[in-house]
C-alpha positions as CSV (number, residue, x, y, z in Angstrom):
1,X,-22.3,85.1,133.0
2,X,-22.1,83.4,136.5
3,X,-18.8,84.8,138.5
4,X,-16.6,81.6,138.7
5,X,-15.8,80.4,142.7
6,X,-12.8,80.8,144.0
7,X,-11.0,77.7,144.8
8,X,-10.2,76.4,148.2
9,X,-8.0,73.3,149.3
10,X,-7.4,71.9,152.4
11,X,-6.4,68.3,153.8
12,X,-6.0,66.4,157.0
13,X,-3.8,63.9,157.7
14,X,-5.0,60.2,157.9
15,X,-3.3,59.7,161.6
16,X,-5.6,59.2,164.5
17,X,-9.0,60.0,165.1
18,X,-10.4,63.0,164.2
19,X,-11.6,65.0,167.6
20,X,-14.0,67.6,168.7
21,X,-11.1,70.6,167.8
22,X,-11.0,69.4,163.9
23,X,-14.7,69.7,163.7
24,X,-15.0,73.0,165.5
25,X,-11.4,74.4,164.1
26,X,-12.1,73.2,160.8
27,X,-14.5,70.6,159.6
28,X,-17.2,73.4,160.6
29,X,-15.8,76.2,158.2
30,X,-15.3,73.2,155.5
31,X,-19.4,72.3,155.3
32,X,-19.8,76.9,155.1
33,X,-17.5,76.9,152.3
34,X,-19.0,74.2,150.2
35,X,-21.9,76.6,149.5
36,X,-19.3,79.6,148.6
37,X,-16.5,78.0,147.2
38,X,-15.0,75.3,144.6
39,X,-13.6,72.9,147.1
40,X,-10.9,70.3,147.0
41,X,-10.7,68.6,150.4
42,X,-8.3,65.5,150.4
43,X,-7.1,62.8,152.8
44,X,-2.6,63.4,153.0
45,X,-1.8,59.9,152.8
46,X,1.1,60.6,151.3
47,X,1.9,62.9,154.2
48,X,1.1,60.7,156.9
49,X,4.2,58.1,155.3
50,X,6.8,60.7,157.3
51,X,5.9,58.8,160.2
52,X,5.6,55.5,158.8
53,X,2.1,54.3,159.6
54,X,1.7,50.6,159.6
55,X,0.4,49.6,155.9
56,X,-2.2,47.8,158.2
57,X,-4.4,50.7,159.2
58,X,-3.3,53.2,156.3
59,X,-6.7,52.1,154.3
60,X,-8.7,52.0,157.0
61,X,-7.5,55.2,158.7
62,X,-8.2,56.9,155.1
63,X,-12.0,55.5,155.0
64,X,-12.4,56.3,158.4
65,X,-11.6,59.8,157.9
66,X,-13.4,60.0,154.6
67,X,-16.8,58.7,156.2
68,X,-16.4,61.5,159.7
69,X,-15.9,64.2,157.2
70,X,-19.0,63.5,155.1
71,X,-20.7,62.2,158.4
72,X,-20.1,66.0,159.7
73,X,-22.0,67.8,156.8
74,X,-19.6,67.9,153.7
75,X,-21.3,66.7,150.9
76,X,-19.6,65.2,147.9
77,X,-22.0,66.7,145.3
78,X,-20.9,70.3,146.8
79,X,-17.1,69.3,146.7
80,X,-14.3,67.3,145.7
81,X,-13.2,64.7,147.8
82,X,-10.4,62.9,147.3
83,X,-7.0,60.9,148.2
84,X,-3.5,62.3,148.1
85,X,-2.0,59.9,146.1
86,X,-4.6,59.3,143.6
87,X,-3.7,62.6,142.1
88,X,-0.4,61.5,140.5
89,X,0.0,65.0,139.2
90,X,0.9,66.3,142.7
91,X,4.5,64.0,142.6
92,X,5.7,65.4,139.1
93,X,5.0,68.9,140.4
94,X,6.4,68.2,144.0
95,X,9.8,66.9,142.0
96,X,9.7,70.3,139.9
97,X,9.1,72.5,143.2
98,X,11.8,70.5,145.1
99,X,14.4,72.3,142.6
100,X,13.0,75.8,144.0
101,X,13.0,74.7,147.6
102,X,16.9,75.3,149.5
103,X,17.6,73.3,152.4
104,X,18.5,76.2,155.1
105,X,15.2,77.6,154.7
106,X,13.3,74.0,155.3
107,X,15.6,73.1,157.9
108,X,14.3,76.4,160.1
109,X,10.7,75.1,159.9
110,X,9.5,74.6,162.9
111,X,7.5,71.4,162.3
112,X,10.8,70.1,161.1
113,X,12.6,70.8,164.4
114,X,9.2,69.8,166.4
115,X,9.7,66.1,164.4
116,X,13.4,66.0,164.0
117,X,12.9,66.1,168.5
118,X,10.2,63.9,168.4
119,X,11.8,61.1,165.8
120,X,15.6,61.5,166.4
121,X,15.7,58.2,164.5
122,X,13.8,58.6,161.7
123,X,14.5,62.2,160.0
124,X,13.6,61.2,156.5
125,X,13.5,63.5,153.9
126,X,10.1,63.1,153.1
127,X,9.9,65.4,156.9
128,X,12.4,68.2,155.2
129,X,10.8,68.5,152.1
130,X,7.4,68.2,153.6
131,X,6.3,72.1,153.1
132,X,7.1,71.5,149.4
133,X,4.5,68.4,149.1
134,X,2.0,70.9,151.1
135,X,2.6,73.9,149.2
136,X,2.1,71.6,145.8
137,X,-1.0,70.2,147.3
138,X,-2.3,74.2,146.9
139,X,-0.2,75.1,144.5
140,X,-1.3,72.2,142.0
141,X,-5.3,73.2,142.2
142,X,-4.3,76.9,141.9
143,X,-6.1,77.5,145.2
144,X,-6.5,81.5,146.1
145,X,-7.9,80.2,149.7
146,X,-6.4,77.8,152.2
147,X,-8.4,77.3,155.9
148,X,-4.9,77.2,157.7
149,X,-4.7,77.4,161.8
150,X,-2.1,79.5,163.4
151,X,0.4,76.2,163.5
152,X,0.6,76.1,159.2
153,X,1.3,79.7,159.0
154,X,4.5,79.3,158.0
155,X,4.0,76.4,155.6
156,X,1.5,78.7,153.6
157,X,4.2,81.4,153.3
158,X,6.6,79.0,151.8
159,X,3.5,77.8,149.3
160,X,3.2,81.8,148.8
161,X,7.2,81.6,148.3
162,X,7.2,79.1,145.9
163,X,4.3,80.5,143.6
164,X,6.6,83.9,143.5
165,X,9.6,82.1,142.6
166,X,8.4,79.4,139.6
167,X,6.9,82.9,138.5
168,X,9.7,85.1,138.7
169,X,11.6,82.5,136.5
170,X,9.4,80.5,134.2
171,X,6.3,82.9,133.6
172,X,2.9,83.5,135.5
173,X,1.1,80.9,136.3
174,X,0.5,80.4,140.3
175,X,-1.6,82.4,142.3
176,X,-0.1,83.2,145.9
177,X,-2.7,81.6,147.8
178,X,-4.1,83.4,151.0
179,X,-5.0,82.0,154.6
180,X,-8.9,82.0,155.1
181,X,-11.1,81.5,157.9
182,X,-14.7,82.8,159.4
183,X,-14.3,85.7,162.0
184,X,-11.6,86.9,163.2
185,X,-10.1,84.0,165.3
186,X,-10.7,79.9,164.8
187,X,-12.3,78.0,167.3
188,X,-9.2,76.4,169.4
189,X,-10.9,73.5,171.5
190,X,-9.3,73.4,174.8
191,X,-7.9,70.0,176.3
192,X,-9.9,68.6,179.3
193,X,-7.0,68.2,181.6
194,X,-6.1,72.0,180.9
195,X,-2.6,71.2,179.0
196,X,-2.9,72.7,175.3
197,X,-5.4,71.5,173.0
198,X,-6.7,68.5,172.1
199,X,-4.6,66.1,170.2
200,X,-5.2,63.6,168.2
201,X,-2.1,61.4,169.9
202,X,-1.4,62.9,173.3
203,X,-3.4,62.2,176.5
204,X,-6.5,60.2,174.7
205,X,-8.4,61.1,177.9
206,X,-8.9,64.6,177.6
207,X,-9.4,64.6,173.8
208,X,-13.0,63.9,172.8
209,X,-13.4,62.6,169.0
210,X,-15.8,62.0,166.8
211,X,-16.0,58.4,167.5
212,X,-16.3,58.3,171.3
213,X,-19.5,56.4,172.9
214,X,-21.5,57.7,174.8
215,X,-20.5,56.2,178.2
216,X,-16.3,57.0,177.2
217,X,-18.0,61.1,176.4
218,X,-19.2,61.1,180.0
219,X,-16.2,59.6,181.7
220,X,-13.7,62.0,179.8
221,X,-15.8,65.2,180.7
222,X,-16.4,63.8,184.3
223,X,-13.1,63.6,184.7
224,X,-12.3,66.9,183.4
225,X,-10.0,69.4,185.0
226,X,-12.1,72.4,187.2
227,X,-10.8,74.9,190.1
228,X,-12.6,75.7,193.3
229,X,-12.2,79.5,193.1
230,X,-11.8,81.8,195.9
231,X,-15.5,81.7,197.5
232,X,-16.4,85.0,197.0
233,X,-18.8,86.3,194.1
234,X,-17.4,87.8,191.2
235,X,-14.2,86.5,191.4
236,X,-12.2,85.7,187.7
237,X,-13.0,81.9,186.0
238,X,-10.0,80.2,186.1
239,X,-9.1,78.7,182.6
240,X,-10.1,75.4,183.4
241,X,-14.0,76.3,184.2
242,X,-13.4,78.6,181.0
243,X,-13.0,75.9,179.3
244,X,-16.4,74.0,180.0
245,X,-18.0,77.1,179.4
246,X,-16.8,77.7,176.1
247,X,-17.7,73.7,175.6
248,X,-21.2,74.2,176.5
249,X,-21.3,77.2,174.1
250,X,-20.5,74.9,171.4
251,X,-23.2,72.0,172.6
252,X,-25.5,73.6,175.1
253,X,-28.7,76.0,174.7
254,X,-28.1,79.3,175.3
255,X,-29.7,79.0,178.8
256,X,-27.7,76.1,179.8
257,X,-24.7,78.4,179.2
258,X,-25.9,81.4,181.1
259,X,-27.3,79.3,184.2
260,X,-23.6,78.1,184.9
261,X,-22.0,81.3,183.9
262,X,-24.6,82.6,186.5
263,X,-23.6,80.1,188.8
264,X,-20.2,80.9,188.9
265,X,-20.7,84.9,189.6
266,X,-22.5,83.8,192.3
267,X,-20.1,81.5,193.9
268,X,-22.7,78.9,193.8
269,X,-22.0,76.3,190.9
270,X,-21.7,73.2,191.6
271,X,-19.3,71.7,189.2
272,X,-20.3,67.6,189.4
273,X,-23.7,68.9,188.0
274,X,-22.2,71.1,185.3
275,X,-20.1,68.4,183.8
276,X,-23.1,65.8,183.7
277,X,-24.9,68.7,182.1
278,X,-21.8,69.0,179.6
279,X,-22.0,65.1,179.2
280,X,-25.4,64.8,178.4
281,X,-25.5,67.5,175.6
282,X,-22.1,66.4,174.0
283,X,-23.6,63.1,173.5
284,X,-26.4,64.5,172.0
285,X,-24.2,66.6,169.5
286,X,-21.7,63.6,168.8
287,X,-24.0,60.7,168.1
288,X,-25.6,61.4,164.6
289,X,-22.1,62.2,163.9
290,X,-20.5,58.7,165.1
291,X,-23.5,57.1,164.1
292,X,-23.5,58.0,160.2
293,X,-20.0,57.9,160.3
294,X,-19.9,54.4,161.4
295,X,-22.5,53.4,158.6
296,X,-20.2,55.3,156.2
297,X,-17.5,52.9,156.8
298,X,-19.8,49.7,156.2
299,X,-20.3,51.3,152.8
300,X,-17.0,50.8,151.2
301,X,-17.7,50.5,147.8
302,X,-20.2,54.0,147.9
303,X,-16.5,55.7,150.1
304,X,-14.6,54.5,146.9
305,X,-16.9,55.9,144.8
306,X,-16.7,59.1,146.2
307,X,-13.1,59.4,146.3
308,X,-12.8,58.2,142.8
309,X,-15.5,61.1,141.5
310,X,-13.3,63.4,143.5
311,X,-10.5,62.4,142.2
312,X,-11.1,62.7,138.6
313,X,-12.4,66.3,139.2
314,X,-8.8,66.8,140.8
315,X,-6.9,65.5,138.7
316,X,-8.3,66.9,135.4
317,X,-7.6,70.1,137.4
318,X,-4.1,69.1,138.1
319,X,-2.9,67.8,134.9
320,X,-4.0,71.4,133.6
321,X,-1.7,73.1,135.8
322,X,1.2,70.4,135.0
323,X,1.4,70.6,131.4
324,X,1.7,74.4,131.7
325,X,4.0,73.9,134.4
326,X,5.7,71.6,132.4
327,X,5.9,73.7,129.1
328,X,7.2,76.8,131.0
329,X,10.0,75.1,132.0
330,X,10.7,73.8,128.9
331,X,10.4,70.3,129.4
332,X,7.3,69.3,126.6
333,X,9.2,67.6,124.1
334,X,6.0,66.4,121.8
């Protein structure tokens, strides 16, 4: 008999446009796991209503994301795409978890602190309680692998935390699910102006997404930030040219790469020609992606479709996990 796949879930955030680091830090290891794993990859609507999105763009924002993750290689026949809040499992079970969950410790996460700064006036308590919705959004499929970054360490800890304690007092039933990535280290895509990485809502000019034209791909990299150097051969990269080096790794032909690497040993690059170079070949890499996502979006009724075959698959999951959830506690009546 066939070894059953382990089961992987991961989900992003309907907020902004999806950018060159969510393909290369994530979306890339998502379309290599389809082919190993069961996969449940959702859209967090219910996430993104901490910040109080305008109702106005919520359904568009979800479709939009939907169509550039199937635009960049998942396929819905390999995996289970779906919404949040279709799975109505995940609110019973995130009511249930809530009672295992104790304010000091969500009130020391650091994506708490980071959004109490950011939106003094609106600390809900859908932002406090937000690692429990997260680790239920795991915790719920029985997941044994999450494709975390370094910034949701912590919130897979307190998943791992939770499974431990609704075991330690009801009975066995979570496994304590484990980060997962390819290699050693994820990609982290560098922002153009040389501040962090890019962002899906700070400094729109030095973020490339998904659904950039070509003429707006050119500008941003033209623009991008580069350092003279000393003059003499051999001398370090400076972070900046870094940067557009380990870009072109990720759109340009080998020999591309080594030419300007070259180049710079030699004190001879000439940086005007290097970005142009950059330009042309991530235009080349984003269209097909923009393009089909773009058609995607046309296609409502075939988006719906998937999300509702990926839902069902969900949530027939799900309500599995509930009802023993619900029976170790004691709370099946019938």
């Amino acid at each position: 008999m066939a070894k059953e796949k382990e089961i992987v879930v991961s989900g992003i955030r309907p907020t902004g446009y999806l950018h060159l680091g969510n393909y290369f830090g994530a979306i890339r290891n998502y379309v290599r796991m389809q082919e190993e794993f069961n996969c449940y990859f959702f859209v967090a609507d219910w996430h993104s209503l901490t910040t109080h999105p305008d109702p106005k763009d919520l359904q568009g924002n979800v479709m939009r994301v939907l169509a550039e993750n199937i635009a960049s290689g998942l396929d819905p026949e390999k995996v289970s795409l779906y919404v949040q809040s279709d799975i109505k499992e995940i609110a019973e079970l995130y009511l249930l978890m809530n009672n295992l969950a104790y304010m000091g410790e969500l009130e020391k996460v650091p994506t708490f602190k980071d959004k109490v700064r950011q939106q003094p006036d609106n600390v809900n308590a859908g932002l406090l309680t937000y690692p429990v919705l997260m680790s239920v959004d795991i915790l719920i499929q029985r997941a044994v692998k999450v494709p975390v970054g370094k910034d949701q360490g912590q919130h897979l800890e307190m998943a791992r935390n939770f499974a431990q304690r609704f075991n330690r007092r009801y009975g066995q039933l979570f496994p304590e699910p484990e980060a997962f990535n390819y290699g050693d280290s994820l990609v982290r895509i560098a922002s153009l102006d040389g501040n962090g990485k890019m962002s899906k809502s700070e400094n729109e000019m030095a973020t490339i997404y998904l659904a950039d034209d070509d003429e707006k791909i050119r500008k941003k990299i033209s623009k991008a930030k580069t350092d003279s150097g000393n003059g003499e051969p051999g001398a370090p990269m400076p972070e900046s040219v870094q940067n557009l080096i380990e870009l072109m790794k990720l759109v340009s032909t080998a020999d591309v790469v080594k030419f300007y690497e070259d180049a710079w040993t030699n004190q001879n690059i000439r940086f005007g020609d290097m970005k142009k170079q950059l330009g042309e070949d991530m235009v080349k890499f984003i269209t097909p992606i923009r393009e089909k996502a773009a058609a995607l979006q046309q296609d409502k009724d075939f988006l719906r479709k998937i999300m509702k075959a990926g839902a069902e698959k969900a949530r027939a999951n799900a309500a599995q996990t509930l009802q023993q959830a619900q029976k170790l506690i004691g709370i099946n009546y019938y």
